[in-house]
C-alpha positions as CSV (number, residue, x, y, z in Angstrom):
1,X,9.8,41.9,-4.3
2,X,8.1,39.1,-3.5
3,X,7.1,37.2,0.0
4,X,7.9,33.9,-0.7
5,X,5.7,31.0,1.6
6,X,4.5,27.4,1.0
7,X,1.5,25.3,2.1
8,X,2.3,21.6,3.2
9,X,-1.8,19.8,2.4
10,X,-1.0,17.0,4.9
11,X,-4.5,15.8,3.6
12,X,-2.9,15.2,0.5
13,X,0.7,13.8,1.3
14,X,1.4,10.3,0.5
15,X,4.2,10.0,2.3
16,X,6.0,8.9,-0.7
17,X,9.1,11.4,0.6
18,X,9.4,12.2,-3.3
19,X,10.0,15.9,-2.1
20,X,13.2,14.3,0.4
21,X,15.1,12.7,-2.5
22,X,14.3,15.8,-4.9
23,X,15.4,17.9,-2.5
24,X,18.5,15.7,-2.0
25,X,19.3,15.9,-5.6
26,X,18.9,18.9,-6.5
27,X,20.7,20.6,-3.8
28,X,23.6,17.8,-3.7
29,X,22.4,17.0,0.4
30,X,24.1,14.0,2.0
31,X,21.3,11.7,2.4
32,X,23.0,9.7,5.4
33,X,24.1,12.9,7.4
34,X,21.0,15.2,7.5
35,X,18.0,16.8,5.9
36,X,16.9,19.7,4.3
37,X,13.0,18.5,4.3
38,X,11.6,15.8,6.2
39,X,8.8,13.5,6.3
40,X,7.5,11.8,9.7
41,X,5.1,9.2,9.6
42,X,2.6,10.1,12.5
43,X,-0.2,7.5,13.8
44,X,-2.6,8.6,16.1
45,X,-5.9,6.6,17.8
46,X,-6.4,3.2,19.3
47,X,-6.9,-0.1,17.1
48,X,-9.1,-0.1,15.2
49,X,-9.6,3.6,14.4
50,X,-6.4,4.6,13.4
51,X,-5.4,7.0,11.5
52,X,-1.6,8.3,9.7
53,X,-0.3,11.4,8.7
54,X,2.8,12.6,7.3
55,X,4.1,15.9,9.3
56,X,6.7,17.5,7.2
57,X,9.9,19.5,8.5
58,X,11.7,22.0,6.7
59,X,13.0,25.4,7.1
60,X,9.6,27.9,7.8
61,X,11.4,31.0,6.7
62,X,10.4,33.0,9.1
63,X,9.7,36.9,8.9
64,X,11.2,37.4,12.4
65,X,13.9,34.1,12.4
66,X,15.8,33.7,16.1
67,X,18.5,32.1,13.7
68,X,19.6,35.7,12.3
69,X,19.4,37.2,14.9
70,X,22.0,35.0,16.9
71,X,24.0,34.8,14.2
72,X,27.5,36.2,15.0
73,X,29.0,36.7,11.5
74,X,26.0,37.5,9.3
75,X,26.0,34.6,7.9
76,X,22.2,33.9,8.2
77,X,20.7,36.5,7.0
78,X,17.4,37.0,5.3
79,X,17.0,38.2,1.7
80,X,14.9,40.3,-0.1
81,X,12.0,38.0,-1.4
82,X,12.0,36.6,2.5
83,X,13.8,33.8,2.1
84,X,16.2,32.4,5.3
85,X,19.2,31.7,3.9
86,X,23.5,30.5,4.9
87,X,26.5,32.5,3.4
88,X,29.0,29.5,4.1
89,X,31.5,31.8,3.3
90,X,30.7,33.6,6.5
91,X,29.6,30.6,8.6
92,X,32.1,29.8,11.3
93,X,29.9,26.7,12.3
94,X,29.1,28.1,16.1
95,X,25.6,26.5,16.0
96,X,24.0,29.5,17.3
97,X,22.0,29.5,14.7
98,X,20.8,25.9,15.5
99,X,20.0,26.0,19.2
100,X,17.4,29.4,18.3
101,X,15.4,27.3,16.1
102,X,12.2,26.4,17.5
103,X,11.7,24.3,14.7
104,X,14.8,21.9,14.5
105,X,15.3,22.7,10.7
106,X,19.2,22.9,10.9
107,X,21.2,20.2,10.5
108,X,25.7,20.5,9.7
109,X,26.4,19.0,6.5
110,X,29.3,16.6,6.9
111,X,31.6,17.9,4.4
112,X,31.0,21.7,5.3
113,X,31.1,21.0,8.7
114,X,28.7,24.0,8.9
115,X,25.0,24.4,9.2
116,X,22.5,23.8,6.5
117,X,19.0,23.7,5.7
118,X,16.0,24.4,3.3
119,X,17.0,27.1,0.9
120,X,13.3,27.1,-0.8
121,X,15.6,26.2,-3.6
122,X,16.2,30.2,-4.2
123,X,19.0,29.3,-7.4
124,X,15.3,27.6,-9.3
125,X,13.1,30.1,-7.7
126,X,15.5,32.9,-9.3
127,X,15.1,31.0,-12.6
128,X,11.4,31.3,-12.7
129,X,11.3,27.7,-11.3
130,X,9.3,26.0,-8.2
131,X,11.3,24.5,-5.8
132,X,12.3,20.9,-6.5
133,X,10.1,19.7,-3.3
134,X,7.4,21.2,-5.2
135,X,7.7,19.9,-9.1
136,X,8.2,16.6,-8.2
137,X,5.4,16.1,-5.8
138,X,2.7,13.3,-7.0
139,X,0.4,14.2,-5.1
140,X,0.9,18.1,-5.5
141,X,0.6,18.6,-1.4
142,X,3.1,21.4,-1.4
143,X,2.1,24.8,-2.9
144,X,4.9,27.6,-3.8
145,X,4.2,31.1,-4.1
146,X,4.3,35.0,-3.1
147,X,2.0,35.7,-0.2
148,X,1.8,39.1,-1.0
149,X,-0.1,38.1,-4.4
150,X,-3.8,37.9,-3.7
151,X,-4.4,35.8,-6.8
152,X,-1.4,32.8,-5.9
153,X,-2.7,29.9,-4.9
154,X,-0.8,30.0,-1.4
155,X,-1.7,33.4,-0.5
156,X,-5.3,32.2,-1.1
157,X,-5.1,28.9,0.8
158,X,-3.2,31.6,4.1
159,X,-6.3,34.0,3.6
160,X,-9.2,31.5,3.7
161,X,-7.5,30.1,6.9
162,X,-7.1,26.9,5.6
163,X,-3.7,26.4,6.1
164,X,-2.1,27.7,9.5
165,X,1.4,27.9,10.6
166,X,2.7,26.0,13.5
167,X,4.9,27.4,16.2
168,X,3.2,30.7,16.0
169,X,3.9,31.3,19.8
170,X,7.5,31.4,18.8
171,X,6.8,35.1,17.3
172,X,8.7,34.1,14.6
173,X,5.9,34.5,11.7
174,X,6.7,31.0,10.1
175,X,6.2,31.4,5.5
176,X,5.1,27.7,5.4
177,X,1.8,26.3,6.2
178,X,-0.1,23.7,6.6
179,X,-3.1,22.1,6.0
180,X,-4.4,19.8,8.3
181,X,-6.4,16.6,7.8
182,X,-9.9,15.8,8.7
């Protein structure tokens, strides 16, 4: 099985939100109601140095998710390549699952009336595909793969410590990463 994880190159990011409206389409996501991914516009420094960067929020897929384990039903569960995922089936829309998320990467759709969030796009990802966030990025500043593969390019990026998650004082042992900018 694999270990699926991503690496965000905020470096790279345009801010383009190409990933937010692939992500929207493919997954059939509301765009007026909430967000599966998420691209903030961040400006730090004092005129005239100033300097942007775009922070992106999604789902981390954590290896130890506070969302599961709150979960009354089941219905967030993990499965076995690591990704976080819903059963809407067995969703009773408590928000448990929303309030434990250190990282604010639930939302309730408006027509499910349940919660929802970043699925790493597991239907493509079973297909052989990359996630939709992924194959439509211009500037390719989000990098899919298996962690546990030495040779993948985001296992590789995780080793050299140049991308790190955030939250790690969570304990939650966030899959996506991220590269910071000079």
């Amino acid at each position: 099985m694999a270990r699926y994880g991503m690496v965000i190159d905020l470096e790279k990011c345009l801010g383009c939100e190409a990933c937010v409206t692939a992500c929207v389409e493919e997954n059939n996501v509301p765009y007026e109601t909430g967000l599966r991914t998420q691209v903030h516009r961040v400006v730090t420094g004092k005129f005239p140095n100033v300097s942007t960067m775009y922070m992106h929020r999604i789902c981390q897929h954590c290896e130890h998710p506070g969302c599961v384990s709150v979960c009354p039903t089941g219905a967030s569960y993990v499965n076995e390549d690591g990704i976080v995922l819903i059963d809407y089936e067995l969703c009773i829309g408590c928000k448990y699952c929303m309030v434990a998320c250190p990282y604010l990467a639930r939302y309730i759709h408006p027509e499910r009336h349940t919660p929802d969030k970043c699925t790493f796009c597991v239907h493509r990802v079973k297909e052989g595909k990359l996630p939709a966030c992924v194959e439509t990025c211009p500037a390719n500043a989000r990098i899919f793969g298996d962690l546990d593969d030495p040779s993948s390019e985001v296992a590789k990026l995780v080793a050299e410590n140049r991308a790190i998650p955030i939250g790690a004082e969570y304990g939650t042992r966030p899959k996506v990463f991220y590269i910071r900018p000079r």
